[in-house]
C-alpha positions in Angstrom: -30.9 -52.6 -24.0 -34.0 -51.4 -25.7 -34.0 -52.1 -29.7 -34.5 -49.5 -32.1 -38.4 -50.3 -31.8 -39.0 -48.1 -29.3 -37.5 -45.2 -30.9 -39.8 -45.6 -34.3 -42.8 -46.1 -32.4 -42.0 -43.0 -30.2 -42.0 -40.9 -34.0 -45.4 -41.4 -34.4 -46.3 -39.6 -31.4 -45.9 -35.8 -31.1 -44.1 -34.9 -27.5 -47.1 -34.0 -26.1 -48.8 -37.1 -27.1 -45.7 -39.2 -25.7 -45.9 -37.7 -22.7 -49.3 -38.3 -21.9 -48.8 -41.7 -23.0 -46.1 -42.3 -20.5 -47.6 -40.8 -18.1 -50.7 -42.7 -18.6 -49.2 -46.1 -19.1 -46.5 -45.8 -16.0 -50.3 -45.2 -13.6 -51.0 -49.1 -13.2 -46.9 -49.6 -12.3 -46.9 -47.1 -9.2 -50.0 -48.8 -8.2 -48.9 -52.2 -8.0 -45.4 -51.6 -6.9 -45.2 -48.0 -5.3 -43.0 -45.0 -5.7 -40.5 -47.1 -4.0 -40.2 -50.6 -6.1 -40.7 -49.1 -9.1 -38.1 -49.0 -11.2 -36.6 -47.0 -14.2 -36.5 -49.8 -16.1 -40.1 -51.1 -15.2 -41.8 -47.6 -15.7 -40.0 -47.3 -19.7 -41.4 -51.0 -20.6 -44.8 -50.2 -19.7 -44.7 -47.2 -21.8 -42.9 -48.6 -24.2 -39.8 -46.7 -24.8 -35.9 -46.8 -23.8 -35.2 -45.5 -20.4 -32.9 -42.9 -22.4 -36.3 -41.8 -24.1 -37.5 -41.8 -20.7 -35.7 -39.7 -18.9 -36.0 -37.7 -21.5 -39.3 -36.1 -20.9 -39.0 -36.9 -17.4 -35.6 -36.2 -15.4 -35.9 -38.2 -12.3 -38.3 -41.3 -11.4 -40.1 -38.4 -9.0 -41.1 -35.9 -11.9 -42.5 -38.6 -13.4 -44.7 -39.6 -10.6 -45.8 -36.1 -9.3 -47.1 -35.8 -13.3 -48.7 -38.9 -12.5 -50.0 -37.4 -9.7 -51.6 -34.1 -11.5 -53.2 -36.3 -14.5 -55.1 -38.3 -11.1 -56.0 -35.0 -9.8 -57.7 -33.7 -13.0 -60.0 -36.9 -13.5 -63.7 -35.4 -13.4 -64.3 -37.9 -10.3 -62.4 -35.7 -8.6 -62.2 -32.3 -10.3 -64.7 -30.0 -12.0 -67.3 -31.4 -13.4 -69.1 -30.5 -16.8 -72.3 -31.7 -15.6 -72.1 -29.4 -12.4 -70.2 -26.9 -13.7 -72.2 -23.4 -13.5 -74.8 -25.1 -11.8 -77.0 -22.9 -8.9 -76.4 -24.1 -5.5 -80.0 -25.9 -4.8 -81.6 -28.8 -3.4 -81.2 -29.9 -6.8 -78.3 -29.4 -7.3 -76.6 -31.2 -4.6 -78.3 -34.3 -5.6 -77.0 -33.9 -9.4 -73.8 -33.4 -8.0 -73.7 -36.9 -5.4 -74.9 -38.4 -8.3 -72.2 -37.4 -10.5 -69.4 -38.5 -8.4 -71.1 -42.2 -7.5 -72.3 -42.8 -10.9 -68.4 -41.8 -12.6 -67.2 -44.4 -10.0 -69.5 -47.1 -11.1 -70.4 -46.6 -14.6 -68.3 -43.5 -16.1 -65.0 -44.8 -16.7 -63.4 -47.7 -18.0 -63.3 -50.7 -15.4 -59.4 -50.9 -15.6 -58.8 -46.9 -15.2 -61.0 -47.2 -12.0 -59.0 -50.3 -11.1 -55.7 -48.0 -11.8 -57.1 -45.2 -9.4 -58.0 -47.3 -6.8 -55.3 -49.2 -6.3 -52.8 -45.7 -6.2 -55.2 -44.8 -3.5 -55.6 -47.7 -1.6 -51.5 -48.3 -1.9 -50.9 -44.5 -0.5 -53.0 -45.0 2.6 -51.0 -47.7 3.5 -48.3 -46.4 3.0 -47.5 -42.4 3.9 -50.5 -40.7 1.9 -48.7 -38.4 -0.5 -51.1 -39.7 -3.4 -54.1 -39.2 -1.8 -53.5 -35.6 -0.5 -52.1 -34.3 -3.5 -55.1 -35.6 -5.6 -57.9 -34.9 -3.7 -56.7 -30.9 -3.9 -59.2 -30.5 -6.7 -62.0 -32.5 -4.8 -61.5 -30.0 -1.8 -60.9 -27.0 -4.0 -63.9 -27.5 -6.3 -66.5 -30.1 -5.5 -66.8 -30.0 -1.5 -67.1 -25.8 -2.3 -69.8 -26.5 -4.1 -71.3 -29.4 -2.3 -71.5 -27.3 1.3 -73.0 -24.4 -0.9 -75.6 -26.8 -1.9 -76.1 -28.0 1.6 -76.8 -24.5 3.0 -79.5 -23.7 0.5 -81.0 -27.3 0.8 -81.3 -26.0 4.7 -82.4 -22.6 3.4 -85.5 -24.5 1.8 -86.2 -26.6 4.7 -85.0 -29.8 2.1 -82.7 -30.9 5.4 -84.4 -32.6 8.5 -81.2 -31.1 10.3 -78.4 -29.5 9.6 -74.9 -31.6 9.8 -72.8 -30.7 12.8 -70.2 -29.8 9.6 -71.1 -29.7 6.2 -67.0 -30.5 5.2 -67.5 -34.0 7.1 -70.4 -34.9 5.2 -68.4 -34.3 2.0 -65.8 -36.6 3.3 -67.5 -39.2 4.4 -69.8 -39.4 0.9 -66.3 -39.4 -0.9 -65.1 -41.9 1.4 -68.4 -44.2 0.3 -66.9 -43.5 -3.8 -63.5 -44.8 -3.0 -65.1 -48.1 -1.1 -67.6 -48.4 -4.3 -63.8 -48.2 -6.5 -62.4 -51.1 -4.9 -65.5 -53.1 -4.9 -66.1 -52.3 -8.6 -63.1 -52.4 -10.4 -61.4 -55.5 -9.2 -60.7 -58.4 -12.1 -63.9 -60.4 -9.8 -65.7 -57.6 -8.7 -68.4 -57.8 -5.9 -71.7 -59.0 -6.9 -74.3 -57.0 -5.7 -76.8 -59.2 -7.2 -78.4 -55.8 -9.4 -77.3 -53.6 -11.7 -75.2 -51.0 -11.8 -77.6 -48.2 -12.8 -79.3 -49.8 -10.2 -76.0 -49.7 -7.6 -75.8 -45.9 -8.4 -79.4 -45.3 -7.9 -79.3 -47.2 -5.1 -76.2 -45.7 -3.8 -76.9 -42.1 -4.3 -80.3 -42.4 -2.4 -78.3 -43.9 0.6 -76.0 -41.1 0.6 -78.5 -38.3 0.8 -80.2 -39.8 3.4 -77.0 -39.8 5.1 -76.2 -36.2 4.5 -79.9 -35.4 6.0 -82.2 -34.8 2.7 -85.8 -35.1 3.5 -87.7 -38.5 1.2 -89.6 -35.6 -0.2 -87.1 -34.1 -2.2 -85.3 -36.8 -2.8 -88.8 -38.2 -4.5 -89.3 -34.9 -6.4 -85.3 -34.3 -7.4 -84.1 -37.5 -8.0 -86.5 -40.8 -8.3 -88.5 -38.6 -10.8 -85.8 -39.5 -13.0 -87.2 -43.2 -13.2 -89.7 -45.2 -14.3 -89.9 -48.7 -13.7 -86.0 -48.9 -12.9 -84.8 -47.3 -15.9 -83.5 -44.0 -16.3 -85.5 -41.7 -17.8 
């Protein structure tokens, strides 16, 4: 039985606050031992509170996971973005916005909340997908819109040597190369790529429009423009 601990540290938080803070510490438990394994009991020590206190702001072990589930959804690796956000679909565009999503993966958030993410993922594709469809909504919803808007007018300009056989795949498969770069990156020994990351990103992102069919010239006038001698500009 929890001690009275729990209850005074749960005062200094307003409801809101606690919730977040369940929800947010309960993240790296699902990962590691699924929807499945993971117990009432586990979920309330890793916030910190009595499974009473618990099950107070969340009824059943599953409202506490499909909250888990939103707060996933609404990280800006997914989601909107306010770097792209009201943006002009353009040549320019689409390359700010591949950018975006490999340089959030690799530099953007703290190593252990990547670590978190990644592991949810990589646990619900083994197992029967639920996380991964409910969390890549917003990445359907919002950035693949605006990444196959940014693909036609890259086309438009002549910026493509051809046009992909769908511009939806192409979305896929560069999220697909962010969710590999998560479990290289965030691991407790990561993979040594042998440069660094600004250099992984850069790196990264160049391989990617290449993949999706952007023309060198573009990508010399839009994106390595950025840099001199390496660095960031």
């Amino acid at each position: 039985m929890h001690t009275g601990a729990y209850i005074r540290g749960s005062l200094r938080l307003s409801s809101d606050e606690r919730r977040q803070a369940i929800i947010e510490a309960v993240k790296d438990v699902f990962a590691k031992k699924g929807f499945d394994r993971a117990t009432s009991r586990d979920l309330a020590k890793a916030a910190r509170v009595s499974e009473a206190l618990l099950y107070k702001y969340f009824p059943t072990k599953l409202s506490l996971y499909q909250a888990m589930l939103q707060a996933c959804a609404e990280t800006p690796i997914w989601s909107k973005n306010d770097r792209i956000d009201g943006l002009k679909p353009s040549t320019e565009t689409l390359i700010v916005i591949v950018d975006s999503l490999i340089s959030q993966v690799v530099e953007g958030r703290p190593v252990s909340s990547v670590a978190v993410l990644g592991r949810l993922f990589l646990r619900s594709l083994l197992e029967d997908g639920h996380i991964t469809g409910t969390v890549l909504k917003p990445f359907t919803n919002n950035w693949m819109a605006t990444f196959e808007k940014c693909l036609k007018n890259a086309a438009a300009s002549g910026d493509l040597r051809e046009y992909p056989t769908t511009a939806q795949l192409s979305a896929w498969l560069l999220h697909h190369i962010a969710l590999g770069l998560i479990h290289h990156v965030s691991p407790r020994n990561p993979t040594d790529y042998k440069v660094p990351k600004h250099t992984l990103v850069r790196e990264t992102v160049r391989f990617a429009l290449r993949g999706i069919g952007l023309r060198e010239e573009p990508i010399k006038r839009h994106y390595n423009s950025r840099f001199t001698c390496g660095v960031e500009k």
